[in-house]
TORNU-265015 format. One record per residue (C-alpha): x, y, z; residue in one letter; residue number from 1. Coordinates in steps of 0.5 Angstrom, whole numbers, plus 500, padded with zeros to 3 digits. Layout:
% TORNU-265015
+-----+-----+-----+----+-----+
!   x !   y !   z ! aa !   i !
+-----+-----+-----+----+-----+
!   X !   Y !   Z !  A ! NUM !
...
+-----+-----+-----+----+-----+
This chain:
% TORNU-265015
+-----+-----+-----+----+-----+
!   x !   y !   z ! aa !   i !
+-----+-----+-----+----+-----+
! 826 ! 098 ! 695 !  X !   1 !
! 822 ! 102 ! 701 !  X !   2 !
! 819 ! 109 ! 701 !  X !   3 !
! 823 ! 113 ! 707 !  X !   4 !
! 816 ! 115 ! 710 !  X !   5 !
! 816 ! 121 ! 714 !  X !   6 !
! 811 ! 122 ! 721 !  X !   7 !
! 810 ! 129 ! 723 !  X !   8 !
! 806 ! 128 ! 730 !  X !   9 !
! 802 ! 135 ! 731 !  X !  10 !
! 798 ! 136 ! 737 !  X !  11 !
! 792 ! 141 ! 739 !  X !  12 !
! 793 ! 145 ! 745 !  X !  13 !
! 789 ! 142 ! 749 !  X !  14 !
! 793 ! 136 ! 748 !  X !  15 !
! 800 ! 139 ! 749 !  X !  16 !
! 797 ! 142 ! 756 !  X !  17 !
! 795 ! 136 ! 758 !  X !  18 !
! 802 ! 132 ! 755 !  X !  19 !
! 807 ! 138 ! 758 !  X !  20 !
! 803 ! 138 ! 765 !  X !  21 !
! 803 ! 130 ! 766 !  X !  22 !
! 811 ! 131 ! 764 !  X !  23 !
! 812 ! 136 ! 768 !  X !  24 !
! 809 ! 133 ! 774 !  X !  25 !
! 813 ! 127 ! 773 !  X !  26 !
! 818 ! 130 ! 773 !  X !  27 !
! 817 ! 133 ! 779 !  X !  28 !
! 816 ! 127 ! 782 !  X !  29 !
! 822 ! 124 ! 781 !  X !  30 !
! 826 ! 130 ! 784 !  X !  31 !
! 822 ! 128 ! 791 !  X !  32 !
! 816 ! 132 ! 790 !  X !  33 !
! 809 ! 130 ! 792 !  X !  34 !
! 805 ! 134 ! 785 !  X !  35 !
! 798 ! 136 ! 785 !  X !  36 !
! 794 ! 140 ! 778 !  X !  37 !
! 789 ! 145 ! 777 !  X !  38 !
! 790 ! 148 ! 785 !  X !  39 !
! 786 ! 154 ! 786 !  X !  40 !
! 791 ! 159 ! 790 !  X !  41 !
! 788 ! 165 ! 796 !  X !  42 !
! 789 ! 169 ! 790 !  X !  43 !
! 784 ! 166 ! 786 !  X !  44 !
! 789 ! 164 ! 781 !  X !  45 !
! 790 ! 157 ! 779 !  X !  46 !
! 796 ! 154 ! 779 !  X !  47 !
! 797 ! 149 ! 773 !  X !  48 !
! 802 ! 145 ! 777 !  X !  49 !
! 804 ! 146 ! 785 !  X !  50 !
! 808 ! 141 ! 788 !  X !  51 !
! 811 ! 140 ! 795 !  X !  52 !
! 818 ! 138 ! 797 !  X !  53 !
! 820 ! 133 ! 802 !  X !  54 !
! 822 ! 139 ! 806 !  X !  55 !
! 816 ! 143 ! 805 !  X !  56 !
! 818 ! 147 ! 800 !  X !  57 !
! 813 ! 149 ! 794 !  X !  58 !
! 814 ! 149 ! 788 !  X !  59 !
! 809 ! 152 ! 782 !  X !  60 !
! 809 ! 151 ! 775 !  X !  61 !
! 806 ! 154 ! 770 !  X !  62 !
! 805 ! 151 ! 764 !  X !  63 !
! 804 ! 155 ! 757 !  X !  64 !
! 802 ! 151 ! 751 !  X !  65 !
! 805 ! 156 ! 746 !  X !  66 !
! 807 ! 162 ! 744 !  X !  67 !
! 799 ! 165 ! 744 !  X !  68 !
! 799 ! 162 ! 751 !  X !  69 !
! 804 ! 166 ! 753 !  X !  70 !
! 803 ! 172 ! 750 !  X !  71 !
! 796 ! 173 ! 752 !  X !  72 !
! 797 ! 170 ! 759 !  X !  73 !
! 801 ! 175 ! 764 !  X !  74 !
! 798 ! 172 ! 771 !  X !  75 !
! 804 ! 168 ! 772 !  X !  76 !
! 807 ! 174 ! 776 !  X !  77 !
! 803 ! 173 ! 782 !  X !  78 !
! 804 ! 166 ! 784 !  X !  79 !
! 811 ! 168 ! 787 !  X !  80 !
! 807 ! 169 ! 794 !  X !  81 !
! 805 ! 162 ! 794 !  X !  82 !
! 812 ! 158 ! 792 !  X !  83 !
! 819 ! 157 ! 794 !  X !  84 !
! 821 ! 156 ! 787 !  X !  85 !
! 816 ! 158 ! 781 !  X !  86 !
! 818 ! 155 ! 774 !  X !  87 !
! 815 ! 155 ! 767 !  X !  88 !
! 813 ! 148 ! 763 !  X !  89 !
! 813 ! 148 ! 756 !  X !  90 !
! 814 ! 144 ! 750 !  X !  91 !
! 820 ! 141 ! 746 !  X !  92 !
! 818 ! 146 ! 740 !  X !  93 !
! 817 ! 152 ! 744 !  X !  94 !
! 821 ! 158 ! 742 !  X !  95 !
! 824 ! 159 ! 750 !  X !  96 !
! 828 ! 166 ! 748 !  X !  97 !
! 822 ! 169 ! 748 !  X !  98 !
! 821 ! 167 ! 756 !  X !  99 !
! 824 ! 172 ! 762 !  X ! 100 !
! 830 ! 170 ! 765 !  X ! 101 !
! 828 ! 170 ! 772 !  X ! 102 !
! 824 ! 164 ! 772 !  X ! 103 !
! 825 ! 158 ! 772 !  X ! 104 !
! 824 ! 154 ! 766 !  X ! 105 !
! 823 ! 146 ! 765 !  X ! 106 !
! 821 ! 143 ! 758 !  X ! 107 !
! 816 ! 137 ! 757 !  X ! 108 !
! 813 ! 132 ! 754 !  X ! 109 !
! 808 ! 127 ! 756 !  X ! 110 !
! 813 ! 122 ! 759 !  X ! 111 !
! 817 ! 127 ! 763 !  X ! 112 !
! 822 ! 133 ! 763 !  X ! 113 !
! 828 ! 135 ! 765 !  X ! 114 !
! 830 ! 143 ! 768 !  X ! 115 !
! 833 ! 147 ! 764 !  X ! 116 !
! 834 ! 152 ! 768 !  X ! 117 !
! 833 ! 153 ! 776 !  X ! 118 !
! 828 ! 157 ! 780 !  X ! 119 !
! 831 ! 162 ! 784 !  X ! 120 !
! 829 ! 161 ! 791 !  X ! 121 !
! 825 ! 166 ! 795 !  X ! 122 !
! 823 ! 163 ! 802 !  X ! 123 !
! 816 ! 164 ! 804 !  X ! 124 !
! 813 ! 166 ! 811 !  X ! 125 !
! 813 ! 160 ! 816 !  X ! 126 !
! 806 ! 163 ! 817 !  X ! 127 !
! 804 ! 163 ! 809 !  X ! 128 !
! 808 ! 156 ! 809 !  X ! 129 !
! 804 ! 154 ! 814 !  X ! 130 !
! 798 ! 155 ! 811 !  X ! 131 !
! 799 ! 153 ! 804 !  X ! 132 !
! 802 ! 146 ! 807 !  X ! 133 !
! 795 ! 146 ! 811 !  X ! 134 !
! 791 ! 147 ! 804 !  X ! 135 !
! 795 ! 142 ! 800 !  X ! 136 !
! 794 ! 137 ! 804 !  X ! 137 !
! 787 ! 138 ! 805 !  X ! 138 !
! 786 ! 138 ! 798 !  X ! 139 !
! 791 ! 132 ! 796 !  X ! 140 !
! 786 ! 129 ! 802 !  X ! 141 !
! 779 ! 130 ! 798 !  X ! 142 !
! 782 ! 129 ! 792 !  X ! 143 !
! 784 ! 123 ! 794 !  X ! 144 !
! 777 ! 121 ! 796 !  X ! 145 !
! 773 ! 122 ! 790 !  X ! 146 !
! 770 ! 115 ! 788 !  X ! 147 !
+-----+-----+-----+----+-----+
């Protein structure tokens, strides 16, 4: 008779970043968004994952890769400024109750995610959106063109 085996799949932080910012951009993707990662934002911060809409709208993402990085990590306030909707990517195994309940919140591995709980919409200015949507697509350009 066979031995039941057990496999316990443990990752670093470096690649649990990696696997929940490749599923929350996937994700993204399938809900009509056009994902750029590690966009650097008029404020200096860098946004993990910001993506725009079919309408224009954006969205930011930011990714923690457990509770460590949550708790040592409160720049996420100021990234409302530069979205329409702003949402935190964790993994499965992140202990979600310990997040605010403002955001909203997509849970993700390195195959994809699902919304567990949707962003609130703050509408930015026309002309903020106007400018973002002009360095989004300037930098999806030079990214583009990167041999």
């Amino acid at each position: 008779m066979a031995a039941a085996v057990h496999l316990e799949l443990v990752f670093s932080r470096p690649e649990t970043t990696q696997a929940v910012t490749r599923g929350a951009a996937r994700l993204l993707l399938d809900m009509g968004y056009a994902p750029l990662m590690e966009v650097c934002l008029p404020n200096g911060r860098r946004a993990d994952v910001m993506a725009m809409g079919p309408r224009g709208d954006i969205v930011i993402c930011e990714v923690k890769s457990g509770l460590d990085d949550y708790r040592v990590d409160r720049k996420w306030g100021e990234y409302g400024p530069f979205c329409d909707a702003f949402y935190f990517a964790v993994a499965p195994e992140f202990p979600v109750d310990v997040l605010p309940d403002e955001p909203g919140l997509i849970v993700a591995d390195g195959f994809g995610g699902a919304v567990v709980r949707e962003a609130p919409v703050e509408v930015l200015s026309p002309a903020r959106r106007k400018a973002l949507t002009i360095a989004f697509g300037r930098l999806g350009a030079m990214r583009s063109m990167r041999l």
